[in-house]
C-alpha positions as CSV (number, residue, x, y, z in Angstrom):
1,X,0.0,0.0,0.0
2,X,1.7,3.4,-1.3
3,X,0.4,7.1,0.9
4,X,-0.9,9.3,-1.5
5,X,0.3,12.8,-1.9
6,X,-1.9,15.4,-1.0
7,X,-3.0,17.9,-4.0
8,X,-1.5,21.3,-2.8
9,X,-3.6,23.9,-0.6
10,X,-2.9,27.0,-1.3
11,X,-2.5,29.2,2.0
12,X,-3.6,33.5,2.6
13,X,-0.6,35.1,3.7
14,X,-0.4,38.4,4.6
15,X,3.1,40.6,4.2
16,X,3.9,43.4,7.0
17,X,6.6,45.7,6.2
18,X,8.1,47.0,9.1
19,X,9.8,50.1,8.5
20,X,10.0,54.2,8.6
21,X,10.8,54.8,5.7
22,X,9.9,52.4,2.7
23,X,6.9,52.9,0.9
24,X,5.2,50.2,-1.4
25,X,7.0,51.9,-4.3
26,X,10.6,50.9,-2.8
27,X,9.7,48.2,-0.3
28,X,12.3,45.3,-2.3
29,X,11.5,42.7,0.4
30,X,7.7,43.1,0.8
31,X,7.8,42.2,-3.4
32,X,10.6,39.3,-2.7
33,X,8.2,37.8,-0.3
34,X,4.6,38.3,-2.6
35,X,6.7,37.1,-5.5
36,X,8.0,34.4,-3.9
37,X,4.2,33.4,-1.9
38,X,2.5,34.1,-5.3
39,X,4.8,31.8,-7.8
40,X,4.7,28.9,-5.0
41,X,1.0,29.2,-5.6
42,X,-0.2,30.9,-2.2
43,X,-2.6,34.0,-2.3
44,X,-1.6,37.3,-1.2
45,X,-4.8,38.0,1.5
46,X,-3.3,41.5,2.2
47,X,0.2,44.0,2.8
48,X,0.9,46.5,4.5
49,X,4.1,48.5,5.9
50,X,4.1,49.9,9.7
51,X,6.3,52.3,11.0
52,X,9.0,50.5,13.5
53,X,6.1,50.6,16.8
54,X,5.5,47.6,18.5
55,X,2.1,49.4,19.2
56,X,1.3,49.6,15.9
57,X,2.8,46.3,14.4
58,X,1.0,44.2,17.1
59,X,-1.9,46.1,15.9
60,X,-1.9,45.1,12.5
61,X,-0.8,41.5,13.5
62,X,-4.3,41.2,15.5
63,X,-6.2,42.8,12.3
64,X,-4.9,40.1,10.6
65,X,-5.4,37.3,13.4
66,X,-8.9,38.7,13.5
67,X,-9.5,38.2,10.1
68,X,-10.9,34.5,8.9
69,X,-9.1,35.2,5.6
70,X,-5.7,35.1,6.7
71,X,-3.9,31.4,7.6
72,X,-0.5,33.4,7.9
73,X,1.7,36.6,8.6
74,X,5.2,37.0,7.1
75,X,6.5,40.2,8.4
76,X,10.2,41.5,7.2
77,X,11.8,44.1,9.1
78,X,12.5,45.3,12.7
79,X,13.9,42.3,14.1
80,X,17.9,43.3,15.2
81,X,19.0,44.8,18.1
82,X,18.6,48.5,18.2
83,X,16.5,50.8,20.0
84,X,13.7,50.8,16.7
85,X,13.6,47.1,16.7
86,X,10.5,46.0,18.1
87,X,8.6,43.5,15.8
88,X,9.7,40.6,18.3
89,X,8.0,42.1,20.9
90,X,5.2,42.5,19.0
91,X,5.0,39.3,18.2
92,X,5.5,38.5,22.1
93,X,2.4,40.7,22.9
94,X,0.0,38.8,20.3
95,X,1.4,34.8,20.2
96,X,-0.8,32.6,22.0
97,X,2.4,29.9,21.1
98,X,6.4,30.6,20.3
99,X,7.6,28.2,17.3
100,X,11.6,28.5,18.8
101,X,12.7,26.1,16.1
102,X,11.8,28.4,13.3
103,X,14.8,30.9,13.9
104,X,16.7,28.7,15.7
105,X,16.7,27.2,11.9
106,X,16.6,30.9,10.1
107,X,19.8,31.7,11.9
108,X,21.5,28.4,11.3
109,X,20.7,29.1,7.6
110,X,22.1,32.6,7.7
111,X,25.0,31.6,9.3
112,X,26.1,29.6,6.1
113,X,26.3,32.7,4.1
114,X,26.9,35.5,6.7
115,X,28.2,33.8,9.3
116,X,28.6,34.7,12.8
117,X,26.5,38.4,12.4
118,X,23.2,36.4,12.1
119,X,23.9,36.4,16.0
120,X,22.6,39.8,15.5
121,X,18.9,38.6,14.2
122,X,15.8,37.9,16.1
123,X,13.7,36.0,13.3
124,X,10.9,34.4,15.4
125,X,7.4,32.9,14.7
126,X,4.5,31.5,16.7
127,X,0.4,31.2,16.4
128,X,-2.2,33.2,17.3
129,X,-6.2,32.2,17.1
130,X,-4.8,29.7,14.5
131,X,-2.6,32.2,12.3
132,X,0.7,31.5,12.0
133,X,3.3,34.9,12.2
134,X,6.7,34.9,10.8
135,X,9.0,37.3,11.8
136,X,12.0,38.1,9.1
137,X,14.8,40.7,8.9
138,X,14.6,43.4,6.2
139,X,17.1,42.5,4.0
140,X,16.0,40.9,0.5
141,X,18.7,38.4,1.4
142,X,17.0,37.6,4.4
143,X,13.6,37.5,3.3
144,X,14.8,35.0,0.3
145,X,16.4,32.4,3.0
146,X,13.3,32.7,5.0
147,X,11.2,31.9,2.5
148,X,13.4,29.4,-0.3
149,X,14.9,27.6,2.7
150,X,11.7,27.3,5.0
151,X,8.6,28.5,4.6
152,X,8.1,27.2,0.8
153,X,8.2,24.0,2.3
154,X,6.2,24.4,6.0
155,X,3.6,26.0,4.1
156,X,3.1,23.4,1.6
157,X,0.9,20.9,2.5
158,X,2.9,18.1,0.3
159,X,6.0,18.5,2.4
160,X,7.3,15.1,4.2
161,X,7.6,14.3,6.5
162,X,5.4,17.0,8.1
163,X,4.6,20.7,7.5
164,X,2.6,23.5,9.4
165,X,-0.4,22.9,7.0
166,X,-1.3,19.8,7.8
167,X,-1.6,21.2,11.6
168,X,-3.9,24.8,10.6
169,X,-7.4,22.0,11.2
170,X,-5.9,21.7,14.7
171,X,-4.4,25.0,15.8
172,X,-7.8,25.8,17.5
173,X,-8.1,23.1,19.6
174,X,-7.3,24.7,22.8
175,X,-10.2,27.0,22.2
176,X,-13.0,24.5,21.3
């Protein structure tokens, strides 16, 4: 008896820029990310670009968790070490659940090519009312690894031996 592949399931993701000064006209790794989410075959359920507020991110994360139509939150930017740096906390202030392994991975990925200064990254993820929330850097570099090294595969359900797909029917659970 051979498993059977599941067909893909295409998964609405939502992109959050964090930044003060990109606009959608220059934001290079909001497009990496929708390019990227699009050609995998995902939707694009909505974007946005925040200023560098953990107020105001953590707001637009809970839009998001609020809204039925979105499985998933990739956000790029605001994740290093200095005084604007705040989309971790953010994510602290919204995540019902941390998913430690996900930039435990990112930084082990981004230590192949850049070596020890991915010590200076805070990539995180976790899951709120069943919506999963990634937490990139800002650089296109970044955002590429996150996605081509991860995420394209978590967020398909076709992935073996598991993936994060398979688990959205049960990411409620607690709350039933």
């Amino acid at each position: 008896m051979t498993a059977t592949t599941p067909e893909f399931l295409p998964v609405n993701i939502a992109v959050l820029t964090v930044s003060d000064t990109r606009t959608l006209d220059d934001d290079r790794s909001g497009d990496t990310l929708v390019e990227r989410l699009t050609g995998a075959g995902h939707r694009l359920a909505d974007r946005a670009i925040v200023k560098d507020d953990a107020g105001l991110i953590a707001e637009q994360f809970r839009k998001w968790i609020a809204d039925p139509e979105v499985d998933c939150i990739i956000s790029t930017g605001g994740t290093g070490v200095t005084g604007r740096d705040v989309t971790p906390e953010a994510l602290d202030a919204v995540a019902e659940k941390i998913i430690p392994g996900f930039g435990e991975m990112f930084r082990w990925i981004s230590y192949q090519k850049i070596k020890s200064s991915t010590i200076q990254s805070r990539a995180a993820a976790g899951v709120a009312n069943g919506t999963y929330i990634f937490v990139l850097p800002g650089s296109t570099g970044a955002c590429k690894d996150g996605w081509d090294e991860i995420l394209v595969h978590q967020l398909d359900i076709r992935h073996k031996p598991c993936n994060f797909v398979e688990l959205m029917p049960r990411l409620k659970e607690h709350m039933a």
